[in-house]
C-alpha positions as CSV (number, residue, x, y, z in Angstrom):
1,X,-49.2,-100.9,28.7
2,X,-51.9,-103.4,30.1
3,X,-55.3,-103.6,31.6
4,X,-56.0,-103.8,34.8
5,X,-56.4,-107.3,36.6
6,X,-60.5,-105.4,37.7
7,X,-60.6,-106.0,34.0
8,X,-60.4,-109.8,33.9
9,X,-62.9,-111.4,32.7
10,X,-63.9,-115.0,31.6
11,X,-62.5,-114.7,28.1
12,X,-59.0,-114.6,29.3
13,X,-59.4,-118.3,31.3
14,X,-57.4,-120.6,29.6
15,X,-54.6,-117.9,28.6
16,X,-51.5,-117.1,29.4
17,X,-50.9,-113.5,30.9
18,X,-48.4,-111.4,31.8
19,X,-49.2,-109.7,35.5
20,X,-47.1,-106.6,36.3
21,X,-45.4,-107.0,39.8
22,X,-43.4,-104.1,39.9
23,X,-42.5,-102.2,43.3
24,X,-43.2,-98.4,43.7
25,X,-42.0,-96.7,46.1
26,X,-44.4,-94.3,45.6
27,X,-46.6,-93.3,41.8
28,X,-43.5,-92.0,40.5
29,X,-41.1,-94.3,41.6
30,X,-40.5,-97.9,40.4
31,X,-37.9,-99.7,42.5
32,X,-37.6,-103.4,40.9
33,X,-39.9,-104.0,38.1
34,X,-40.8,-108.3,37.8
35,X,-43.5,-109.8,35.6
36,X,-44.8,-113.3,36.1
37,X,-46.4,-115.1,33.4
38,X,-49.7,-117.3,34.7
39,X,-51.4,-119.5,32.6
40,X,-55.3,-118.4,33.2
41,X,-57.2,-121.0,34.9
42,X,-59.4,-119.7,37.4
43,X,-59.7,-116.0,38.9
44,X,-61.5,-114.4,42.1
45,X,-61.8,-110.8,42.8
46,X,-62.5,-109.2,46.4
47,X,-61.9,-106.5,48.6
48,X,-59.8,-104.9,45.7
49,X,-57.7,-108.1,45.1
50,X,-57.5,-110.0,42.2
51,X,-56.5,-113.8,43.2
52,X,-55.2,-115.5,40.1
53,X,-55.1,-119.4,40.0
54,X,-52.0,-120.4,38.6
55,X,-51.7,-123.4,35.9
56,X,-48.0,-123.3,34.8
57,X,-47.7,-126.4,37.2
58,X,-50.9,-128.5,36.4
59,X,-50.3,-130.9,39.0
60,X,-49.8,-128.2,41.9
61,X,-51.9,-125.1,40.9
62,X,-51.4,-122.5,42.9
63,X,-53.6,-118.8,43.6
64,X,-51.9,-115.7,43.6
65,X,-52.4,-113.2,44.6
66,X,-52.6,-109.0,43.4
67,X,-54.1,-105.7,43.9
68,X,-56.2,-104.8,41.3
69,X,-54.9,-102.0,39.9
70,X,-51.8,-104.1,38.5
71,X,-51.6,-104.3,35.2
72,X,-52.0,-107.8,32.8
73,X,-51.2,-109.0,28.9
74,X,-52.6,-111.2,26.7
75,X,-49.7,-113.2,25.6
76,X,-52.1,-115.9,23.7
């Protein structure tokens, strides 16, 4: 189990994490589960979305974006 991405916080720029992206169909049901590791560089939160700047690709970072509620790990 992670934290939610409302958790993020400073200390976790520069990290790589682990965002849950699975599909419910509804709280009960999970119909794909995917996870996508990003490596940490910049993050904004609004409106009850997380948008994570992507850094896997230096040279063509990329934000992405989640609902807050989704889940994250620390992988270092």
């Amino acid at each position: 189990m992670g934290t939610t991405l409302a958790d993020l916080s400073a200390e976790h720029i520069g990290k790589l994490v682990e965002v849950d992206d699975s599909v419910m169909a509804d709280s009960q049901t999970v119909l794909c589960t995917a996870t996508r590791r990003v490596r940490l560089l910049d993050f904004q939160q609004r409106n009850g979305a997380t948008r994570l700047l992507d850094g896997l690709v230096p040279q063509w970072p990329t934000w992405i974006e989640w609902a807050d509620w989704r889940t994250f790990r620390v992988l270092n």
